[in-house]
C-alpha positions as CSV (number, residue, x, y, z in Angstrom):
1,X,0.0,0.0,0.0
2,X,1.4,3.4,-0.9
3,X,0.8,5.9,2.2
4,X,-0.3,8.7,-0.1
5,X,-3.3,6.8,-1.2
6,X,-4.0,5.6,2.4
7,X,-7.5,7.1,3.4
8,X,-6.9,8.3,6.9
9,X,-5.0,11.4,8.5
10,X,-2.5,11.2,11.0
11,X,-2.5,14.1,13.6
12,X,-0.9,15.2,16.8
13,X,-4.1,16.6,18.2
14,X,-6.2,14.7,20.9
15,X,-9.5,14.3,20.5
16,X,-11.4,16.4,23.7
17,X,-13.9,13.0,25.0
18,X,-11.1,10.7,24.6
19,X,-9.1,10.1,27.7
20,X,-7.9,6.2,27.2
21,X,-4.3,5.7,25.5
22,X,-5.9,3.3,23.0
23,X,-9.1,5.8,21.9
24,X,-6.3,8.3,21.3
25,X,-3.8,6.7,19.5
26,X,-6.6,4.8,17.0
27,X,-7.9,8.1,16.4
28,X,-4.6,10.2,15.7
29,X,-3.0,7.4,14.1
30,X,-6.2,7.3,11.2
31,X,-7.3,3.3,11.9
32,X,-10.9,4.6,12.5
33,X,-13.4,7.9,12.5
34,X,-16.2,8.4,14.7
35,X,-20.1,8.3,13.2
36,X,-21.8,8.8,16.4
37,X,-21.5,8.0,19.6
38,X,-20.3,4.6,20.5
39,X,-20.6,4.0,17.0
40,X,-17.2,4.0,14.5
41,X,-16.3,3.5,11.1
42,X,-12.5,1.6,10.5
43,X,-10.3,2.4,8.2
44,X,-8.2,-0.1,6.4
45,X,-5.3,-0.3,9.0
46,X,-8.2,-0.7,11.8
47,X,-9.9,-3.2,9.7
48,X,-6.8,-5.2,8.9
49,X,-5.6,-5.0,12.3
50,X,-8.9,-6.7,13.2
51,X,-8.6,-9.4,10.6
52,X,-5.6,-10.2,11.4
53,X,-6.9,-10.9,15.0
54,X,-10.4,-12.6,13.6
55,X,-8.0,-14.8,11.5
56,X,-6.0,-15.9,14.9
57,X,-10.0,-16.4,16.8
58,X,-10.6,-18.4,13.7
59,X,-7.7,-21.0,13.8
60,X,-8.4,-21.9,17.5
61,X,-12.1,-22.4,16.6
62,X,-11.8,-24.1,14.0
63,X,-8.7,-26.3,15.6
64,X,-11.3,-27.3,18.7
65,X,-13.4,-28.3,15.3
66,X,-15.7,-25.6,15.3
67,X,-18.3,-24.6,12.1
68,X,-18.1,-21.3,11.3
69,X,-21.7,-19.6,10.3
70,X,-23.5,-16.4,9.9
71,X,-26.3,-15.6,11.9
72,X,-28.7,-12.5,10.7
73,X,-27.9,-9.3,11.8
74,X,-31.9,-8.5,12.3
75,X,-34.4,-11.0,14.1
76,X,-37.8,-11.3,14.7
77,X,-39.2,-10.9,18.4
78,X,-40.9,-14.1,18.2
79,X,-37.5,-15.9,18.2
80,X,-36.9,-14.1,21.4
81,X,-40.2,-14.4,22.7
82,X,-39.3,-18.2,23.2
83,X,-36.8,-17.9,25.3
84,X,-38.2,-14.5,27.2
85,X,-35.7,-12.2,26.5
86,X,-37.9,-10.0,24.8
87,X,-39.5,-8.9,27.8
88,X,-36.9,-9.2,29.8
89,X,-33.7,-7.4,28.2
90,X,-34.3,-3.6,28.7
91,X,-33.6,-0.3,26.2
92,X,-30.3,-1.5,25.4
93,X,-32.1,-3.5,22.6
94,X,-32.7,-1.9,19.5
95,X,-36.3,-2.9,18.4
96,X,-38.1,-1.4,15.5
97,X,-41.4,-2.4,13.6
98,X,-40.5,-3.1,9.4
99,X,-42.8,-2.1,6.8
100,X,-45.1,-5.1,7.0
101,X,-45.7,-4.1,10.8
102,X,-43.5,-7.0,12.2
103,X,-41.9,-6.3,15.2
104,X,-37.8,-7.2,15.2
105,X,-34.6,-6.7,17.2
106,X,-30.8,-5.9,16.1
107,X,-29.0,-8.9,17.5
108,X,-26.7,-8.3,20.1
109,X,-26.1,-12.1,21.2
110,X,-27.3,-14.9,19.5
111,X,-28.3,-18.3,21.5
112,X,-32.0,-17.7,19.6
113,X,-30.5,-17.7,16.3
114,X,-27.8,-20.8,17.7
115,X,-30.6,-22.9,18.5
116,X,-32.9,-22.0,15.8
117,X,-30.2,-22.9,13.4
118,X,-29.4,-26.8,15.2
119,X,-32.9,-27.3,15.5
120,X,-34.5,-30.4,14.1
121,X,-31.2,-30.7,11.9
122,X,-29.1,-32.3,15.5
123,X,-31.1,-34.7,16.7
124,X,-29.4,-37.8,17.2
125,X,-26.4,-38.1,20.1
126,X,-24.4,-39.2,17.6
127,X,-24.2,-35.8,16.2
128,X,-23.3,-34.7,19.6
129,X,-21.0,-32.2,21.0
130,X,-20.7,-29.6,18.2
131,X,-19.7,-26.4,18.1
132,X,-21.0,-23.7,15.2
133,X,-19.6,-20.2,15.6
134,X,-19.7,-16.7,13.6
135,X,-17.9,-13.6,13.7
136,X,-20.4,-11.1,12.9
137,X,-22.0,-7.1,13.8
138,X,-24.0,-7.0,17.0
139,X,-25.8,-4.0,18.1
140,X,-26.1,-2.8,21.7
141,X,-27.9,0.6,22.8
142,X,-25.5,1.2,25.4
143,X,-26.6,4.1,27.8
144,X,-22.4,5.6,28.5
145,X,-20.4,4.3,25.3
146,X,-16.6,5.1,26.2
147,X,-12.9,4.4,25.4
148,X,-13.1,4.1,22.1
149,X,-13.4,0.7,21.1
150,X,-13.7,-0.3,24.3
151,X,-17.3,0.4,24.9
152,X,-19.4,0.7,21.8
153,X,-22.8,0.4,20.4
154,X,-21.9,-1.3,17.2
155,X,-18.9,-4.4,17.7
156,X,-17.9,-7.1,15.7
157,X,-17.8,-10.5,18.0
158,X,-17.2,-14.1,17.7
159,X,-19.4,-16.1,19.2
160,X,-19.2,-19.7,19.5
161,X,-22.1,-22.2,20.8
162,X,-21.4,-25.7,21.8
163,X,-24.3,-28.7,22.4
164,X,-23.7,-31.4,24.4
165,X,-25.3,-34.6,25.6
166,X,-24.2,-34.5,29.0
167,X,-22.6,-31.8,32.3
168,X,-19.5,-33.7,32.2
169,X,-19.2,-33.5,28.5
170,X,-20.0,-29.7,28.7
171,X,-16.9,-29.3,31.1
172,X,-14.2,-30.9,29.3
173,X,-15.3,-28.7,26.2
174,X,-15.4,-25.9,28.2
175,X,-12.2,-26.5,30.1
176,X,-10.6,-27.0,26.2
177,X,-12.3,-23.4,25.2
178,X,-10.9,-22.0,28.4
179,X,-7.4,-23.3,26.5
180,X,-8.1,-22.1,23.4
181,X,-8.8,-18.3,24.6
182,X,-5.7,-17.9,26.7
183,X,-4.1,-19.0,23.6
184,X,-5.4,-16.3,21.8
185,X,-4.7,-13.6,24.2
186,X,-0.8,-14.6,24.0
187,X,-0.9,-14.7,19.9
188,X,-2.3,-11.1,20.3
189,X,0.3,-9.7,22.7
190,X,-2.0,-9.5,25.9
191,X,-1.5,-12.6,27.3
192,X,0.5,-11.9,30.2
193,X,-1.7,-9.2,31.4
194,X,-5.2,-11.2,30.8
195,X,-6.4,-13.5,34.3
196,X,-10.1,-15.3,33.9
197,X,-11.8,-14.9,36.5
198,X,-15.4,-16.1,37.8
199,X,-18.2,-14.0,36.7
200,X,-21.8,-13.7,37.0
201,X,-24.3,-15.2,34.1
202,X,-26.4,-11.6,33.9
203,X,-28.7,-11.9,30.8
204,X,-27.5,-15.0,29.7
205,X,-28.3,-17.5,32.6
206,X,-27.0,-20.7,33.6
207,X,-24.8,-22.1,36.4
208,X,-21.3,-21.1,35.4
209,X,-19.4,-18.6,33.5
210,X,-15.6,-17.3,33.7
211,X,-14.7,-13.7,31.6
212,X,-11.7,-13.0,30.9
213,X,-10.1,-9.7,32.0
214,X,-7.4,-7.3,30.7
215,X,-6.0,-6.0,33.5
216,X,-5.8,-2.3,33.6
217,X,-6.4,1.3,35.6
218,X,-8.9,2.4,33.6
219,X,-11.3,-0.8,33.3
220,X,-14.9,-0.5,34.5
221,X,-14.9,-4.0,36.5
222,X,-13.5,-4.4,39.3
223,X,-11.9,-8.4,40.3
224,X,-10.8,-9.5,43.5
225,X,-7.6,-11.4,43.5
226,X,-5.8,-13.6,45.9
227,X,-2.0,-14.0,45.1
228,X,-1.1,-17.3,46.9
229,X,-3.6,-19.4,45.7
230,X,-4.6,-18.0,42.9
231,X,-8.1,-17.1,43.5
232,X,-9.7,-14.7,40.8
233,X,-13.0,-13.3,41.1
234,X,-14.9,-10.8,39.3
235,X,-16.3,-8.3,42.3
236,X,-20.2,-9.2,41.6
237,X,-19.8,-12.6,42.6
238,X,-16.9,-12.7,45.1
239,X,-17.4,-14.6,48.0
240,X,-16.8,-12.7,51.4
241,X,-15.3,-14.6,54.5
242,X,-15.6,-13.2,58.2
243,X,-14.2,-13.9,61.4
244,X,-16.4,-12.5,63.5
245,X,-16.0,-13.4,67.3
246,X,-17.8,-12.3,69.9
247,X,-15.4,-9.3,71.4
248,X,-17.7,-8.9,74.7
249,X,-20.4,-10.1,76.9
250,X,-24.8,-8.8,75.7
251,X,-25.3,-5.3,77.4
252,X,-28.7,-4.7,78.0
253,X,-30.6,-3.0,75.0
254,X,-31.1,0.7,75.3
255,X,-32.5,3.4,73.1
256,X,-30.5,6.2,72.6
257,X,-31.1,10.0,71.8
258,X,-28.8,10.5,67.9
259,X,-30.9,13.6,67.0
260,X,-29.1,14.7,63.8
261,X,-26.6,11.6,63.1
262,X,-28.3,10.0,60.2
263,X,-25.4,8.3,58.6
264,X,-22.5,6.2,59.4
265,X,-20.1,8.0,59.5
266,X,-22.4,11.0,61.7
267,X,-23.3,8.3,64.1
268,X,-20.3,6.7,64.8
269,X,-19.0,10.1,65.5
270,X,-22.1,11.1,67.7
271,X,-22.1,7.8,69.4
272,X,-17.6,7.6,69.3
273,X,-17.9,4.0,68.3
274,X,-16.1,2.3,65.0
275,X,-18.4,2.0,62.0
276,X,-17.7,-2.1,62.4
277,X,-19.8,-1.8,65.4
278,X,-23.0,-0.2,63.7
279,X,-25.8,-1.9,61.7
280,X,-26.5,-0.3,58.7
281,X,-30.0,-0.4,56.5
282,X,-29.9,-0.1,52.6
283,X,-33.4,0.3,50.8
284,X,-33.9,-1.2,47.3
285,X,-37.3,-1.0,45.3
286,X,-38.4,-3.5,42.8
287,X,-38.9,-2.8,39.5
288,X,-42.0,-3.6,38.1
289,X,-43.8,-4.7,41.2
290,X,-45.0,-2.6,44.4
291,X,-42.9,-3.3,47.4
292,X,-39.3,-3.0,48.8
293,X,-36.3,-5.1,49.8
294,X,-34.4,-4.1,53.2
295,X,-31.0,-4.9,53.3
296,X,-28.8,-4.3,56.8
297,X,-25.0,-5.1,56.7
298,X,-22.1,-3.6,58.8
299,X,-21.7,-0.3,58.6
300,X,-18.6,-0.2,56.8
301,X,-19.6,-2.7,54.4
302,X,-21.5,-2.5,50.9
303,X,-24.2,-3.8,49.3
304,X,-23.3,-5.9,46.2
305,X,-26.5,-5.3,44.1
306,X,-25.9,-8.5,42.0
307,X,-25.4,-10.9,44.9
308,X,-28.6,-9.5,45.8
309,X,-30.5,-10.1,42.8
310,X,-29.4,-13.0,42.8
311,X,-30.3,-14.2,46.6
312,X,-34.1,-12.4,46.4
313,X,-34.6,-13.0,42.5
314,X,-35.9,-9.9,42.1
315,X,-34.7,-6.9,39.8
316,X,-33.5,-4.4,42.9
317,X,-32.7,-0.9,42.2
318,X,-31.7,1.7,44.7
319,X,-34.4,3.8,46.8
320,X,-34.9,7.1,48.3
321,X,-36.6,6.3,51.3
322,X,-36.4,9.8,52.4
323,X,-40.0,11.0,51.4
324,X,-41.7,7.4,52.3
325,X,-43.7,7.5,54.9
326,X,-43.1,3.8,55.3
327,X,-39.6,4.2,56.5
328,X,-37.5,6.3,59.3
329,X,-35.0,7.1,57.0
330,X,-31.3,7.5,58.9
331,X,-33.0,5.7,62.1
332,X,-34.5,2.4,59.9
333,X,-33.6,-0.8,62.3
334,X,-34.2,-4.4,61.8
335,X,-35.9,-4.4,65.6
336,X,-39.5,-3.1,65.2
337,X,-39.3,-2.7,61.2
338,X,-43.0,-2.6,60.1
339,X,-42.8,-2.4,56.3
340,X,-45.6,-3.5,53.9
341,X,-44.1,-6.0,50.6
342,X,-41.1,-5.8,52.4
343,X,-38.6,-8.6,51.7
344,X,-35.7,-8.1,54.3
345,X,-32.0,-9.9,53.8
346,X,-29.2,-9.7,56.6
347,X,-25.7,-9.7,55.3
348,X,-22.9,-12.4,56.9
349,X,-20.7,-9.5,58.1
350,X,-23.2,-9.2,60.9
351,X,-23.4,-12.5,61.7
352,X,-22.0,-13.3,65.4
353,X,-21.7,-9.9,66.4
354,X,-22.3,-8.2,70.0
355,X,-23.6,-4.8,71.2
356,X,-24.1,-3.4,67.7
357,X,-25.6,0.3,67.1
358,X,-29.0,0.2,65.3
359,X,-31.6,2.6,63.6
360,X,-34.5,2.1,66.4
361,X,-36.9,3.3,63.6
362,X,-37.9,6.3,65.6
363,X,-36.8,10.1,64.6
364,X,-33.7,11.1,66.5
365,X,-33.2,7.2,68.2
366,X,-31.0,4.7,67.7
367,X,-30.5,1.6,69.9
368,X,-27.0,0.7,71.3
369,X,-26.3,-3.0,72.5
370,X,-28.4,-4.9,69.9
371,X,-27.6,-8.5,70.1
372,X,-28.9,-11.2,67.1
373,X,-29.2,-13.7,69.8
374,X,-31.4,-12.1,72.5
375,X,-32.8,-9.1,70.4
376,X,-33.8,-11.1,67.0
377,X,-33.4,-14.5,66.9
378,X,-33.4,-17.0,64.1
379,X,-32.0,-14.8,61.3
380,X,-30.9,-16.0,58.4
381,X,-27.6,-14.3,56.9
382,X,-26.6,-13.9,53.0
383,X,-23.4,-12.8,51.6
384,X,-24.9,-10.3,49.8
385,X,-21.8,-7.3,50.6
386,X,-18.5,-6.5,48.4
387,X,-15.0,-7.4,49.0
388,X,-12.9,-5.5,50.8
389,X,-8.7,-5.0,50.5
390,X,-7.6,-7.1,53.0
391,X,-10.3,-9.4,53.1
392,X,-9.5,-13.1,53.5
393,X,-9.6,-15.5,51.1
394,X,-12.2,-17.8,51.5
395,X,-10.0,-20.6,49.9
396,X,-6.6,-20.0,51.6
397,X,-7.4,-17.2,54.5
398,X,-4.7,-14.6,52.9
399,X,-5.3,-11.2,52.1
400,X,-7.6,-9.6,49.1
401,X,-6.5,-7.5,46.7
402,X,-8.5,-5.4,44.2
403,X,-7.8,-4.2,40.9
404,X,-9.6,-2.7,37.7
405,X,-10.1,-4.5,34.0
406,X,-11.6,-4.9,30.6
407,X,-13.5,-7.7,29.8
408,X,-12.3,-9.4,26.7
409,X,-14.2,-12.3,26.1
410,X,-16.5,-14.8,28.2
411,X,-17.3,-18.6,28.8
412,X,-20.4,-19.8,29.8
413,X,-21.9,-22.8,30.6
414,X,-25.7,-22.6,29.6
415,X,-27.5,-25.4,30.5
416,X,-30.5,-25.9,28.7
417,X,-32.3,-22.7,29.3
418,X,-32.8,-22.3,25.5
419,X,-32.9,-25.9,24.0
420,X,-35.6,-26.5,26.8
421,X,-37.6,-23.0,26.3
422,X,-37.5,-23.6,22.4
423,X,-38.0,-27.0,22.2
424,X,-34.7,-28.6,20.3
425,X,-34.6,-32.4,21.4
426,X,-32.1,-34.9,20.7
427,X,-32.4,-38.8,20.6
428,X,-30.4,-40.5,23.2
429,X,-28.7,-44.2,22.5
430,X,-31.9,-45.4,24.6
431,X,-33.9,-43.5,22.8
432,X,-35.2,-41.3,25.1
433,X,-35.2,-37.3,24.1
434,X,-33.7,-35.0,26.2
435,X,-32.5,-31.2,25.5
436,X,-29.3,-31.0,25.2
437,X,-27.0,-28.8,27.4
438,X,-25.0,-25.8,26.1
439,X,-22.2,-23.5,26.5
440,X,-21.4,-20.3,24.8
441,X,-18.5,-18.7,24.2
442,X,-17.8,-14.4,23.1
443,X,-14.7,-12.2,22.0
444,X,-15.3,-8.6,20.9
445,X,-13.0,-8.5,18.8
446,X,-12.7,-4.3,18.6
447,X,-12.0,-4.5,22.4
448,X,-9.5,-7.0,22.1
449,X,-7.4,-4.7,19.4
450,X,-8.5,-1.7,21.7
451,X,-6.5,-3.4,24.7
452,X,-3.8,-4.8,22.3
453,X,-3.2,-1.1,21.8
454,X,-3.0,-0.4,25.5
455,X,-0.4,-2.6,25.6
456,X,1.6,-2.3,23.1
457,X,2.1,1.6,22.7
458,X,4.7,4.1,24.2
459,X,5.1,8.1,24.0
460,X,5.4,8.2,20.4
461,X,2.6,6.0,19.4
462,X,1.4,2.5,18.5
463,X,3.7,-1.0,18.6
464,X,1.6,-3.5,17.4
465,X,2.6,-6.8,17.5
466,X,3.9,-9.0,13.8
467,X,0.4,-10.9,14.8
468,X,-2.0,-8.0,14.9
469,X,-0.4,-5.8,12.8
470,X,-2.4,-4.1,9.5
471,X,1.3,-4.2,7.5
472,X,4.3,-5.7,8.5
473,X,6.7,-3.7,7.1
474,X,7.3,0.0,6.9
475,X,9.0,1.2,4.3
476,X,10.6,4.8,4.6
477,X,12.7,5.9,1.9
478,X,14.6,9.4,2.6
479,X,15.1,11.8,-0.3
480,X,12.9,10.0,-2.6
481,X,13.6,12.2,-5.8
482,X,17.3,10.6,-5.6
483,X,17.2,8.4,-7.8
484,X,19.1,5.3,-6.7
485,X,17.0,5.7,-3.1
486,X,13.7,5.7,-5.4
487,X,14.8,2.4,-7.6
488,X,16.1,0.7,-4.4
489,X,12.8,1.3,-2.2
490,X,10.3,0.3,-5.4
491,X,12.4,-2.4,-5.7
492,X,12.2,-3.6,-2.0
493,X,8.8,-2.9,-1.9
494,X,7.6,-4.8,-5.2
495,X,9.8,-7.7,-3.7
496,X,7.7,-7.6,-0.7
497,X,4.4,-7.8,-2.3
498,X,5.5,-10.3,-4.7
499,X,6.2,-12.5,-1.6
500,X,2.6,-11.5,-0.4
501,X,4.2,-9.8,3.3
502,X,1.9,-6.9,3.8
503,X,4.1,-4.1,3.2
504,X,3.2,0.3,3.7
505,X,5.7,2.9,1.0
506,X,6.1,6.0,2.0
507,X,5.9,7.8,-0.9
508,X,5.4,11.5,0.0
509,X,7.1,14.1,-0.7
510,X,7.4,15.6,3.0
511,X,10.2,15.9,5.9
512,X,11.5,13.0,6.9
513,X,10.6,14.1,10.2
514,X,7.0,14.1,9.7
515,X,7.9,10.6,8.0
516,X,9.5,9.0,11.2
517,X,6.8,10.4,13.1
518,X,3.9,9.3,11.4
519,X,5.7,5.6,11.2
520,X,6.6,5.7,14.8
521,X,2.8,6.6,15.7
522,X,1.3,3.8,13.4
523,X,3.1,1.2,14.8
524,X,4.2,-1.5,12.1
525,X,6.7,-4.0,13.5
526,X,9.2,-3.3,10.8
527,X,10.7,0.0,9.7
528,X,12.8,-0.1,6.6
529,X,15.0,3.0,6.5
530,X,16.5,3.9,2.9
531,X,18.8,6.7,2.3
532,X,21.3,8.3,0.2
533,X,24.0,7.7,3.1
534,X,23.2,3.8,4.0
535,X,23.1,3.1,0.3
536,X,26.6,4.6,-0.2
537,X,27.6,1.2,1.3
538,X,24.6,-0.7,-0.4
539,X,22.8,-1.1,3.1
540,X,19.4,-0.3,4.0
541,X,18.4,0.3,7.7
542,X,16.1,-2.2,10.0
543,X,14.6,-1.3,13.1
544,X,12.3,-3.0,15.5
545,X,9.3,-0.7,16.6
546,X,8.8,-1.8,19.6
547,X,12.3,-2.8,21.1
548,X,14.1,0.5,18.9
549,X,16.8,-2.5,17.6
550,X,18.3,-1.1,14.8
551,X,20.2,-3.6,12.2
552,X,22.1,-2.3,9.6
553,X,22.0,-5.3,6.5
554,X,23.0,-5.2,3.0
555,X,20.6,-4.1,0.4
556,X,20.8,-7.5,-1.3
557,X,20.1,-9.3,2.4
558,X,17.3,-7.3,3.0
559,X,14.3,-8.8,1.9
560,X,15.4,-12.3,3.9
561,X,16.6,-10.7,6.8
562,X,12.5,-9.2,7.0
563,X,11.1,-12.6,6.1
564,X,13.3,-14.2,8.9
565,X,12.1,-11.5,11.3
566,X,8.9,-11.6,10.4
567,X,8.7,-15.4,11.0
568,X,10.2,-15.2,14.7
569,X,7.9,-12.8,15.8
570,X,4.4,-14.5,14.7
């Protein structure tokens, strides 16, 4: 590809929303333009950047012998009616009505289509386990698109879906697909910085699931990580451990003037006690029904909504229990709560506690020297909080630590929530029928390069790995209007192609500082340097973009010393 008829700009300007290295340098460096928000087109260096990471995606499907197919794009809500999802899945799917008045959906996951597709064609175990898989657009309203690539509206994925006649079977696939994706992480260059951790099921049910996490600063999930035995968790389904002991003997119970202390922090002041020694109340409502869920943890503890969902099966969302007359709000206790459609959880961090402070669901009160055992007996407790730094482990008893990432792909293990909901029956050797089980399997692949780019970039601009990279070599010929420079770069360059190594001339007639600059912020692996002054010698210059190696080789060992570099760096 000759630069000068490369559509795309490169700039030193940075964009005013962007604030991620990798929305930055994608934008400055011309591999994709913003449409709208959350929405982008690529250009060719962002598309064959993304190819080129498809194509890697695509070998370890196909190698765990995987089907590729194509799903449509658009579906109709009675496919989705069969499983629920419909109804269930909020604004962040993109339904519309076409012009014979039939209501449809843009995809943006496709067990439906998966098991639409097997249907009535699998039906016999001996067909069994197979996996299809596409790599295709998927569409998701998303309410806060950011970073780029990272969080989008419009995103190409690969999504694989297995079948299976039995759990156990279902394991040892997904054990091999747990394989196969941090295989793909290490071709891509973010291997060592991507841990799988467990994660919750959300939207997409069943009894397992693990994503898979790019660890950085700026990532919107937070995992909880033990580093002696190895215990990854994403924070939404962490398990908490206590070791709570009784510290002293039940003090009578006695209600206590707090007046203005409404929170926490104002009443363990008021009342000079630690917030581990106060009982705290959290109000959710319910949406789409009348009624509320109570929650009451330690007071220097948090609520971790999706354990909660999970433990009361409702959809909870946070409440203002300020104006309702229902509640006592900054005084709401567990002792004397009189609440109508109230479903009320206690968390485990409360559990064996002594002489705690608690809302006495009076104005101004609060009770001091509340006891489980004497005061309210036969309580059940939930993990329902977050993890903490310095929380044990509940596998090994060391300390928790936190930190941020970016999801970049997920395994699931399905069940049969949508063979069993759409009917899909296979024959058994006993000829029985049963539905068989599934697991699905996602990569965004725009993420992925997104966070490839985190990686591999430094203060002058992209250093995209031989894997990922749109062209492999760069070629940069200096004082092109000399003539032996020009013969000797076209001659390099048509070598190149010949041998089908993607290859990017530089063929413009500007500074060769602007020229080293715009190659150092696109990234290729491989800079070829030719000038009047190397090929005085007959030698061309080599250097490594992301080491700065330079290797000075004759003209006439050029072309294999790229192919040998090239080669030991795939």
């Amino acid at each position: 590809m000759k630069l000068s008829k490369l559509v795309g700009e490169r700039t030193k300007s940075t964009p005013s929303d962007a604030t991620m290295k990798n929305h930055i340098l994608l934008l400055r460096a011309g591999y994709m333009k913003q449409v709208a928000g959350g929405i982008y087109s690529l250009t060719t260096l962002g598309e064959r950047a993304c190819l080129n990471i498809e194509n890697i995606i695509r070998e370890e499907m196909d190698a765990l012998d995987g089907q590729e197919v194509k799903f449509p794009v658009v579906m109709p809500k009675e496919l989705w009616d069969l499983s629920g999802r419909y109804s269930s899945i909020g604004s962040e799917m993109a339904r519309f009505t076409d012009r014979t008045n039939r209501q449809m959906l843009l995809g943006m996951t496709h067990e439906e289509a998966a098991v639409h597709l097997v249907k009535n064609w699998v039906n016999t175990y001996t067909q069994l386990p197979c996996m299809i898989y596409q790599i295709q657009t998927k569409f998701r309203d998303e309410p806060r698109s950011r970073g780029g690539l990272i969080r989008v509206r419009e995103f190409t994925m690969k999504d694989a879906y297995s079948f299976h006649m039995t759990q156990e079977d279902l394991e040892e696939y997904y054990n091999k697909m747990h394989k196969s994706y941090e295989r793909i992480y290490d071709r891509v260059g973010v291997g060592h910085h991507v841990i799988s951790v467990k994660s919750d099921n959300g939207m997409f049910g069943g009894n397992m699931s693990h994503e898979f996490m790019y660890l950085n600063d700026y990532g919107e999930d937070q995992l909880v990580l033990c580093d002696k035995c190895g215990y990854h968790a994403n924070q939404e389904v962490a398990e908490c451990l206590y070791h709570n002991e009784k510290q002293d003997k039940m003090k009578p119970l006695k209600k206590v003037f707090t007046g203005d202390a409404k929170t926490i922090e104002d009443v363990s002041k008021f009342l000079n006690i630690p917030a581990q020694k106060c009982m705290k109340a959290v109000v959710y409502a319910i949406k789409g029904e009348s009624g509320y869920v109570v929650c009451f943890i330690r007071g220097d503890r948090e609520i971790n909504e999706t354990k909660l969902r999970h433990i009361c099966q409702k959809e909870v969302v946070p409440y203002d229990a300020r104006e309702d007359k229902n509640f006592c709000a900054g005084n709401i206790g567990a002792l004397g709560l009189n609440v109508p459609n109230a479903l009320v959880f206690f968390d485990k961090s409360l559990e064996g506690l002594t002489n705690l402070v608690a809302g006495a669901n009076e104005k101004d009160y609060h009770f001091t020297n509340f006891n489980f055992e004497r005061d309210l007996k036969d309580v059940k407790f939930h993990d329902i909080s977050k993890v903490k730094v310095g929380d044990p482990c509940v596998f090994c008893d060391s300390s928790l630590s936190l930190s941020n990432g970016i999801e970049v792909g997920n395994i699931f293990q399905l069940g049969t929530k949508y063979t069993k909901s759409m009917g899909m029956e296979v024959r058994t050797k006993d000829g029985d029928e049963i539905n068989p089980i599934m697991g699905c399997y996602g990569i965004g692949v725009g993420r992925l390069l997104a966070c490839v780019v985190e990686e591999n970039s430094d203060e002058n601009g992209i250093c995209l790995p031989m894997s990922v990279a749109p062209f492999k070599v760069h070629i940069v010929p200096l004082r092109l209007e000399d003539e032996i420079v020009n013969q000797k770069a076209n001659e390099l360059y048509q070598e190149l192609q010949n041998a089908k190594i993607p290859s990017l001339f530089d063929d413009r007639a500007c500074s060769n500082g602007i020229k080293f600059a715009d190659a150092d912020l696109m990234g290729m692996p491989i800079r070829v340097v030719i000038s009047p002054r190397s090929l005085v010698e007959n030698k061309v210059e080599i250097k490594l973009r992301k080491t700065s190696e330079t290797i000075m080789v004759d003209f006439n060992d050029a072309f294999d010393k790229i192919s040998n570099l090239i080669m030991s760096n795939m």
